[in-house]
C-alpha positions as CSV (number, residue, x, y, z in Angstrom):
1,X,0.0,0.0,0.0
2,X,1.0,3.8,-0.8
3,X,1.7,5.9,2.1
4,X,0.6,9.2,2.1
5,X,2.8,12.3,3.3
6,X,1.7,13.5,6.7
7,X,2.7,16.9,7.9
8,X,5.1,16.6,10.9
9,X,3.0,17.1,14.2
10,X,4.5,19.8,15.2
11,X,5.0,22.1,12.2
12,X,4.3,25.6,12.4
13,X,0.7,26.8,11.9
14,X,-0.7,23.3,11.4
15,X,-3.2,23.6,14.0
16,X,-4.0,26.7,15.8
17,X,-6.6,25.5,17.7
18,X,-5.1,22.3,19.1
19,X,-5.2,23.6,22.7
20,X,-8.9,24.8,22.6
21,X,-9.7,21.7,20.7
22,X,-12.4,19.5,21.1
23,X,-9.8,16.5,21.8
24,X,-7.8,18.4,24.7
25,X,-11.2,19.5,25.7
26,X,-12.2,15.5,26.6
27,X,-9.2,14.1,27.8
28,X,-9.1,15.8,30.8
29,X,-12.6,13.9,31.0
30,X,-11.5,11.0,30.3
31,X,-8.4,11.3,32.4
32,X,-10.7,12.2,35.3
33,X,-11.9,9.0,35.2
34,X,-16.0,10.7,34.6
35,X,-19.1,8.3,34.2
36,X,-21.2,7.2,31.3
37,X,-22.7,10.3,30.2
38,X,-19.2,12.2,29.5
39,X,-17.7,9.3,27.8
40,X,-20.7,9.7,25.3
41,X,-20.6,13.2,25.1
42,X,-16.7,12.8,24.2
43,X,-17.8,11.6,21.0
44,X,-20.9,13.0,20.5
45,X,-21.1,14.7,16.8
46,X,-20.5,12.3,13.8
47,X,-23.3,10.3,13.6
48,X,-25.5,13.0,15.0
49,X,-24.9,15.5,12.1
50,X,-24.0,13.3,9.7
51,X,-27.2,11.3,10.0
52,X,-29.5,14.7,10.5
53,X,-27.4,16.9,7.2
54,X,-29.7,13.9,5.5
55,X,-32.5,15.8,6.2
56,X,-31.6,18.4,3.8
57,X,-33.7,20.5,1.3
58,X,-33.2,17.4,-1.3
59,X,-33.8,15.0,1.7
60,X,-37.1,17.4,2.9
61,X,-38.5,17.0,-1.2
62,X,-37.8,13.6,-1.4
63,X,-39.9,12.6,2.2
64,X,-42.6,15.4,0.7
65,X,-43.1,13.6,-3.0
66,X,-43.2,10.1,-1.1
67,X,-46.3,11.1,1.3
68,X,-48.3,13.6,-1.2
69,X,-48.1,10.8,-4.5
70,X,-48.1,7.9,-2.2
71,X,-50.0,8.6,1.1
72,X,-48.7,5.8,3.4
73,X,-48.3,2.9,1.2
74,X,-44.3,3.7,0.7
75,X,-43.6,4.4,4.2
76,X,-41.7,1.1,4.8
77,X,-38.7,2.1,2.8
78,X,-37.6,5.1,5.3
79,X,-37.0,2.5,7.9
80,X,-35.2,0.2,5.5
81,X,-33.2,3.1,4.6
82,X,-32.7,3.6,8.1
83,X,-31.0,0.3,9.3
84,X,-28.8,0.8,5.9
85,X,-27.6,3.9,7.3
86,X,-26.7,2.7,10.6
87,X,-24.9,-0.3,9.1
88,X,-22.8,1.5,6.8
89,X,-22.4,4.9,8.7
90,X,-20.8,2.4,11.4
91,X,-18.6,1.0,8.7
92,X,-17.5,4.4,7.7
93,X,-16.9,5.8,11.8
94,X,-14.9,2.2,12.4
95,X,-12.5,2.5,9.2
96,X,-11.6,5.9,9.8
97,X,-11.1,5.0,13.5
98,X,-8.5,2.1,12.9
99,X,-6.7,3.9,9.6
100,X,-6.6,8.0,11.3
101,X,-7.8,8.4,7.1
102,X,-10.4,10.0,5.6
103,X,-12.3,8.1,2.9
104,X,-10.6,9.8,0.0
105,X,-7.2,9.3,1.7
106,X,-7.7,5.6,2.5
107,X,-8.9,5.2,-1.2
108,X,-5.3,6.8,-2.0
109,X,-2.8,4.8,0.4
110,X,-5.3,0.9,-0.7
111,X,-5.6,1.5,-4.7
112,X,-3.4,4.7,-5.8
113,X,-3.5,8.4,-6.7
114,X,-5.3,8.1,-9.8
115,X,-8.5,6.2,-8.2
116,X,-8.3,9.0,-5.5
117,X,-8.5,11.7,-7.7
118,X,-11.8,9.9,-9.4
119,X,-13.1,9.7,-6.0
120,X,-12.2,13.5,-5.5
121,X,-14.0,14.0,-8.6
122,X,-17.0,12.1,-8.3
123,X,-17.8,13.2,-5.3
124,X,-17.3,17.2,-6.0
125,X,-19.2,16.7,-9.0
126,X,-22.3,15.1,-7.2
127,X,-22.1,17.6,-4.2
128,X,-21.7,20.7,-5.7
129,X,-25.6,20.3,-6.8
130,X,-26.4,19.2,-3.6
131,X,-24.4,22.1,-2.2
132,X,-26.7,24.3,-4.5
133,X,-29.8,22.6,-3.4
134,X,-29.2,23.7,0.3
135,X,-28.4,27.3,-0.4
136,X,-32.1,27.1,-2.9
137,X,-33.6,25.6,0.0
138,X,-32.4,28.7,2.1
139,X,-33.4,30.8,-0.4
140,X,-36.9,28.9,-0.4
141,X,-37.3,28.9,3.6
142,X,-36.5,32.8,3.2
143,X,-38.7,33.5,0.9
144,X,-41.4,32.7,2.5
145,X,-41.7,36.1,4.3
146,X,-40.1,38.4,1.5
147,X,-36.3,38.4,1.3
148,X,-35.3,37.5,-2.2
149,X,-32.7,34.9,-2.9
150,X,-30.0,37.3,-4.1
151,X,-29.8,38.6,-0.1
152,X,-30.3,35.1,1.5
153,X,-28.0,33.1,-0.2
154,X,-24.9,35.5,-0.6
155,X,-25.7,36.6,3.4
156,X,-25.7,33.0,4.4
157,X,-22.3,31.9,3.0
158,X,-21.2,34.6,4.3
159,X,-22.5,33.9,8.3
160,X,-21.5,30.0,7.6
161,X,-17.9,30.4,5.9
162,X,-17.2,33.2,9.0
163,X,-17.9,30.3,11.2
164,X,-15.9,27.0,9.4
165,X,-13.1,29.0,8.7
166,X,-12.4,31.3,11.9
167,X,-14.1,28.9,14.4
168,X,-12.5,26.0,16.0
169,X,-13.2,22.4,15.8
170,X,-15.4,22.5,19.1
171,X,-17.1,25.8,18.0
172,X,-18.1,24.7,14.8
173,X,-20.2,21.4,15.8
174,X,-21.2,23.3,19.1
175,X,-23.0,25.5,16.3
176,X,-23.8,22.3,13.8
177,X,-25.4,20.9,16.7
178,X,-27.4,23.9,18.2
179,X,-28.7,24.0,14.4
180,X,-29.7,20.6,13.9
181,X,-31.9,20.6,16.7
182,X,-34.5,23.2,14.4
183,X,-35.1,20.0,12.7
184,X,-37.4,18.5,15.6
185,X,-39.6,21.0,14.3
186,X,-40.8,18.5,12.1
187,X,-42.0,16.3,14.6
188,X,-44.6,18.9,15.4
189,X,-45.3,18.9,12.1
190,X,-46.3,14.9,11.8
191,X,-48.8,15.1,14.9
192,X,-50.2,18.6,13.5
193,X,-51.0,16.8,10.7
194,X,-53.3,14.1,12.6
195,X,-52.7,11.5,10.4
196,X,-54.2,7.6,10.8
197,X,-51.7,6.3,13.3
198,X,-53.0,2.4,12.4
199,X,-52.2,2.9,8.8
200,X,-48.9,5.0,9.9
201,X,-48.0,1.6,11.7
202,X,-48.8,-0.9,9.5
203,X,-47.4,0.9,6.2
204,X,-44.2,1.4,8.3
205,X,-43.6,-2.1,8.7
206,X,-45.4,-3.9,6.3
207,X,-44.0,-3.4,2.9
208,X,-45.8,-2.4,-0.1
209,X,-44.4,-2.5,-3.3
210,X,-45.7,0.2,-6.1
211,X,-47.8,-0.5,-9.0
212,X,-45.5,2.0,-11.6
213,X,-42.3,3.0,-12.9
214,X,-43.0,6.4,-10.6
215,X,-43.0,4.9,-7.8
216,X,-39.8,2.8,-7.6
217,X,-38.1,5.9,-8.7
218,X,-39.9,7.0,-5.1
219,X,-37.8,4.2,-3.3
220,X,-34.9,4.9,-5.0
221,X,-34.7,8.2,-4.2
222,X,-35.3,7.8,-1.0
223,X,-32.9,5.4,0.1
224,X,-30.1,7.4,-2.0
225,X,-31.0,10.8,-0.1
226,X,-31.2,8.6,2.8
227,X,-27.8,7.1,2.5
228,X,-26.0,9.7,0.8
229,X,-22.0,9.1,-0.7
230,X,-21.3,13.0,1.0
231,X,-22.8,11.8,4.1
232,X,-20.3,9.0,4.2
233,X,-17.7,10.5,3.3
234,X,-17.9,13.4,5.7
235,X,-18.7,10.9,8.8
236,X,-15.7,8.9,8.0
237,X,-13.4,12.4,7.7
238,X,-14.9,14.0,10.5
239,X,-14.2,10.9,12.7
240,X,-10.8,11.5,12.1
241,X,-10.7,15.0,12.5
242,X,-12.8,14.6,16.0
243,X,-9.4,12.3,16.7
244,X,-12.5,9.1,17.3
245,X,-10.0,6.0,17.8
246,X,-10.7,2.4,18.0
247,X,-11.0,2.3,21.9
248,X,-14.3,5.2,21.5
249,X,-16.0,2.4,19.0
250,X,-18.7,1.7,21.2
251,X,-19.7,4.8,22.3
252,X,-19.4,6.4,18.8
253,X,-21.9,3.4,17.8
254,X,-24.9,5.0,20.2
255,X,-23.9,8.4,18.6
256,X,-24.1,7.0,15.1
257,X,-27.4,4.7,15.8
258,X,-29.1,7.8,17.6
259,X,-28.4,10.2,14.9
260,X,-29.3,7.7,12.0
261,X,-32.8,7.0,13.8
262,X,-33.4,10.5,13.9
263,X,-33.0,11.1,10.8
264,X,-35.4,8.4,9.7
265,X,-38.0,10.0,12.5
266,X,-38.0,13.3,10.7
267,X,-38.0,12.1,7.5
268,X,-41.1,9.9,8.8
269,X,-42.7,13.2,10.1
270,X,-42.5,14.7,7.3
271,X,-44.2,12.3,4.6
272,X,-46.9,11.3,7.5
273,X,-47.8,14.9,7.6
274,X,-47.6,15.2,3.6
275,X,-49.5,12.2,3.5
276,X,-52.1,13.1,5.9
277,X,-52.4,16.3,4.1
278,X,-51.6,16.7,0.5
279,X,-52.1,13.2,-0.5
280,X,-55.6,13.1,1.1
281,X,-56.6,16.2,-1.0
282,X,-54.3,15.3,-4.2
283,X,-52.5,18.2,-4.4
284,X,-48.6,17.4,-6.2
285,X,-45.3,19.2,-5.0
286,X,-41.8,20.0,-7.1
287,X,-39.8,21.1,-3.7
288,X,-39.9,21.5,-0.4
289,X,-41.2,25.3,0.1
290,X,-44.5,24.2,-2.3
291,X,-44.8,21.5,0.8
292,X,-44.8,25.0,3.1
293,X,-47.3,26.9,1.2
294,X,-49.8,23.7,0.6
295,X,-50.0,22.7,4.6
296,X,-51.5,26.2,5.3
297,X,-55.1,25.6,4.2
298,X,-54.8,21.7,5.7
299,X,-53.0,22.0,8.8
300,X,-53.2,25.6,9.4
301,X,-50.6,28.3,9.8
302,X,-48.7,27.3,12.2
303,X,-47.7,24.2,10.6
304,X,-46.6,26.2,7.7
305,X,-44.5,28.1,9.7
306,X,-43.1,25.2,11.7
307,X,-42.0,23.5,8.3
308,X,-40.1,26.9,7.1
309,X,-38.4,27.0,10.1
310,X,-37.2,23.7,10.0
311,X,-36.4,24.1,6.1
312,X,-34.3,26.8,7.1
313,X,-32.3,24.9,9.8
314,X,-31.7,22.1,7.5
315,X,-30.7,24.0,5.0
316,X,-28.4,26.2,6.6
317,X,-27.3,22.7,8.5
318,X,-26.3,20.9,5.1
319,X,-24.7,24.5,3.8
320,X,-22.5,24.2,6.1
321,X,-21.8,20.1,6.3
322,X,-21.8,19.3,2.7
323,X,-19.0,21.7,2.0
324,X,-17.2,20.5,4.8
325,X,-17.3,17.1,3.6
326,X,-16.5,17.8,-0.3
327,X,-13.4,20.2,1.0
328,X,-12.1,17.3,3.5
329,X,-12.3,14.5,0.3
330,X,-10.3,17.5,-2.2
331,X,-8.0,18.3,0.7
332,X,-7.5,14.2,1.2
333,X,-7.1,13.9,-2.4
334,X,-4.0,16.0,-2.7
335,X,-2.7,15.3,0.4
336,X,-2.6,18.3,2.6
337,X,-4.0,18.5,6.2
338,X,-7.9,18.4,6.2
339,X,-9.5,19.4,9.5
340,X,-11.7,22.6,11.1
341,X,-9.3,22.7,13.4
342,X,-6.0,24.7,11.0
343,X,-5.0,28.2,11.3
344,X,-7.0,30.3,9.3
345,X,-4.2,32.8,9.5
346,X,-1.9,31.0,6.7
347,X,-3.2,29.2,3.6
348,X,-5.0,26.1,4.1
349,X,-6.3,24.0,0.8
350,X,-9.0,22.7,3.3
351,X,-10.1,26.3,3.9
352,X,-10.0,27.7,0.1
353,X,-12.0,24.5,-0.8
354,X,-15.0,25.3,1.4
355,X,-14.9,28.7,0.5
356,X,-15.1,28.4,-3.0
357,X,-17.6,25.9,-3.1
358,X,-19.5,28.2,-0.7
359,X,-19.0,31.0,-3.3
360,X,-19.6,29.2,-6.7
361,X,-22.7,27.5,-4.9
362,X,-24.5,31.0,-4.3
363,X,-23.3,32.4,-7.1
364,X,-25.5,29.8,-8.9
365,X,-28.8,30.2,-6.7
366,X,-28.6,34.0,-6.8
367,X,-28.4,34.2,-10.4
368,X,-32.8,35.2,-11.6
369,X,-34.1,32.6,-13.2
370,X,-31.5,30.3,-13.8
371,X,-32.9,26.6,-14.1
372,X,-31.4,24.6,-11.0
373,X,-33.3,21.5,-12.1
374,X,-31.0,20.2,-14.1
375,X,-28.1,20.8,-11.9
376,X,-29.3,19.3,-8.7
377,X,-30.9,16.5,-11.3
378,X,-27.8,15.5,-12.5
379,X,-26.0,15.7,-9.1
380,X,-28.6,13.4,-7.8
381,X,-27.6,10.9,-10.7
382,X,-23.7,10.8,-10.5
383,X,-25.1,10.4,-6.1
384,X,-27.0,7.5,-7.9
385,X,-23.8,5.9,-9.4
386,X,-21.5,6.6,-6.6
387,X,-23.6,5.3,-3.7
388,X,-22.4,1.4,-5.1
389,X,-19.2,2.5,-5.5
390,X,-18.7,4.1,-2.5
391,X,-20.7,1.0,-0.1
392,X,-18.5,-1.9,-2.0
393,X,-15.4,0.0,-1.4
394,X,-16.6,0.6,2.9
395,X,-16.8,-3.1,2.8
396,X,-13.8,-4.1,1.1
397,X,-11.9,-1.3,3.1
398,X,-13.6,-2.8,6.3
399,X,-12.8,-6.4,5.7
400,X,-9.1,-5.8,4.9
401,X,-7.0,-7.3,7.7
402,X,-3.7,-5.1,6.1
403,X,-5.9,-1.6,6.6
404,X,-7.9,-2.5,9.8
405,X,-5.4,-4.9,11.7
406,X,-7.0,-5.9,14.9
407,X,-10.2,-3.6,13.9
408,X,-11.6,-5.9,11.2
409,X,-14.9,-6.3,10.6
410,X,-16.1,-10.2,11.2
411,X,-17.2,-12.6,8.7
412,X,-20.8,-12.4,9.6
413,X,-20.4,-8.6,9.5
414,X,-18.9,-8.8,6.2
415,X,-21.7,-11.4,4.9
416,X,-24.4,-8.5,6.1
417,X,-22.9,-6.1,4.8
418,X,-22.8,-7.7,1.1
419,X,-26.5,-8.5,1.4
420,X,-27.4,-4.6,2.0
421,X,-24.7,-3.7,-0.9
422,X,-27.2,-6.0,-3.3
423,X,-29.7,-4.5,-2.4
424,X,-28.8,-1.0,-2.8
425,X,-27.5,-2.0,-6.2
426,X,-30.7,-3.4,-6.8
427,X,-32.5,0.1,-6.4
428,X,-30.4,1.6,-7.9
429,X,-30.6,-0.9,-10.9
430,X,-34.3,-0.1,-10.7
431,X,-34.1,3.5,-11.1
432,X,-31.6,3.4,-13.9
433,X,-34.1,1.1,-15.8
């Protein structure tokens, strides 16, 4: 295997913020020998935002589409989607925990520069849609009461690049966090909605399997903005860059399962309330803001407000984590240090990559009347592709006694694991057809 060049640990500007850092910040707990609850909240981040930035303007349309076209028949496959995220989410948190590599730079030490830099590719061509699609969905939550997307996006990469770039590891998730939690709004939302809780149950765990082309391109969708190749790669990246080692596996795996079954809650919420409300008076949505505008006359005002609140924190939550995530697999991909935690005093590639993305990103959604359909369409396609790609190489990486040492995955994990990549391929495979 390839090594990759590592900057020496103590060379000059590499990390500003090591002192203030999240991981000086928890040893002292650690060292003080503190129960349960600290141990947990030591490691507490990954699988909580990575799992909730899935809940993004994309994410919120996708739910929305499912419920109004398909009431509660397709419910089943959030769940599904679920358990696949946990499993492979895991998968990502344990490989970066045993290698200390993001997933671009493990792809680069295991097969070579040249499939890193396809990786590095891929994967910035497939997010910078989805970047787009969070700063529209910004725009779209704004709009709502009057400010026009030209303020609202450029304003918010401003507020959100001030933040990654001059903020420190522990400041920025402290404010990921506080962020995330908008998205409970949606909850709200789902028992506003009053749907039928018997049907909500027995769709949920029953499956039903659609009578048209339209609505396996509904599951498909689903579980790919469910189990997004970003979302992987950031938790694997940010893993690293929270310093998660082998010995923090098992509390990393309540952070991980928590976050994922959040993220499958909310995205229940939201097509139960869809469903109990848009389906039930046929009414068909494009995005996530015509969701907003069509719950006021069915589940009143305050439920229309509710969802734009929570559009806006998603949105402004995946602005902020999908960048992150593409700048840590370009940074990976040429080698230089990747992490929230470098000077922003001297030149980082890390830093120029988020902010450029940022930049180009609402450049594009600030431009009147430019189609973004075809952008975020074709994003969503190349996500499509990659998602196979991306879930055969976690288990390959995973099963690798040379990578993982000690930290390889079992036989029986490996055998599960295969079982969920066929079936991924297979929704994928119907969706291409």
């Amino acid at each position: 295997m390839r090594k990759l060049p590592r900057p020496h640990p103590h060379a000059p500007h590499a990390v500003a913020h090591h002192k203030r850092g999240i991981t000086a910040r928890f040893a002292q707990f650690r060292s003080k020998g503190l129960g349960a609850i600290a141990a947990f909240m030591a490691v507490l981040g990954p699988g909580l935002l990575a799992g909730l930035s899935d809940d993004d303007p994309a994410g919120i349309t996708t739910y929305s589409v499912l419920g109004a076209d398909y009431g509660y028949r397709l419910l089943w496959i959030i769940p599904f989607s679920t358990i696949l995220l946990v499993q492979f989410h895991l998968l990502a948190v344990r490989i970066g925990a045993a290698t200390g590599l993001g997933f671009v730079g493990i792809i680069r030490e295991r097969w070579g520069r040249t499939w890193g830099y396809f990786t590095v590719i891929g994967l910035l061509f497939a997010n910078f849609g989805t970047i787009c699609a969070e700063y529209a969905g910004i725009a779209a939550a704004l709009g709502l009461i009057g400010v026009p997307a030209w303020i609202s996006a450029p304003l918010s990469g401003l507020l959100i690049s001030l933040v990654v770039v001059l903020g420190s590891f522990h400041k920025v998730e402290r404010v990921l966090l506080i962020i995330s939690a908008t998205l409970a709004l949606y909850l709200v939302d789902g028992i506003l909605a009053a749907p039928d809780w018997s049907a909500v149950v027995h769709y949920s765990f029953v499956p039903h399997f659609p009578s048209d082309h339209a609505g396996w391109i509904a599951i498909a969708a689903t579980l790919g903005t469910t189990l997004a190749p970003w979302g992987l790669a950031f938790i694997q990246s940010y893993a690293v860059d929270k310093k998660i080692t082998v010995a923090n596996l098992g509390w990393e795996k309540v952070d991980v399962i928590i976050g994922s079954i959040l993220t499958g809650v909310i995205g229940m919420a939201i097509a139960i309330a869809c469903a109990a409300t848009l389906n039930r008076s046929g009414i068909h949505i494009t995005d996530a803001s015509d969701v907003a505008a069509a719950l006021t006359p069915l589940a009143g005002s305050f439920a229309t407000v509710l969802f734009g609140v929570g559009l806006l924190g998603a949105s402004l939550l995946a602005a902020a984590i999908v960048p992150i995530a593409t700048a840590y697999s370009m940074a990976e991909g040429i080698g230089a240090p990747a992490s929230l935690d470098l000077d922003a005093k001297h030149f980082q590639y890390f830093y120029a990559a988020f902010v450029i993305l940022t930049v180009a990103a609402v450049s594009v959604v600030s431009v009147p009347g430019l189609p973004l359909i075809p952008l975020i369409y074709s994003s969503q396609v190349v996500n499509a592709v990659l998602l196979p790609l991306h879930v055969i190489a976690l288990v390959l990486l995973a099963g690798d006694e040379r990578i993982m040492k000690a930290s390889k995955i079992s036989r029986g994990s490996q055998i599960a694991a295969w079982v969920s990549v066929a079936l991924i391929v297979a929704c994928v495979a119907a969706l291409a057809i």
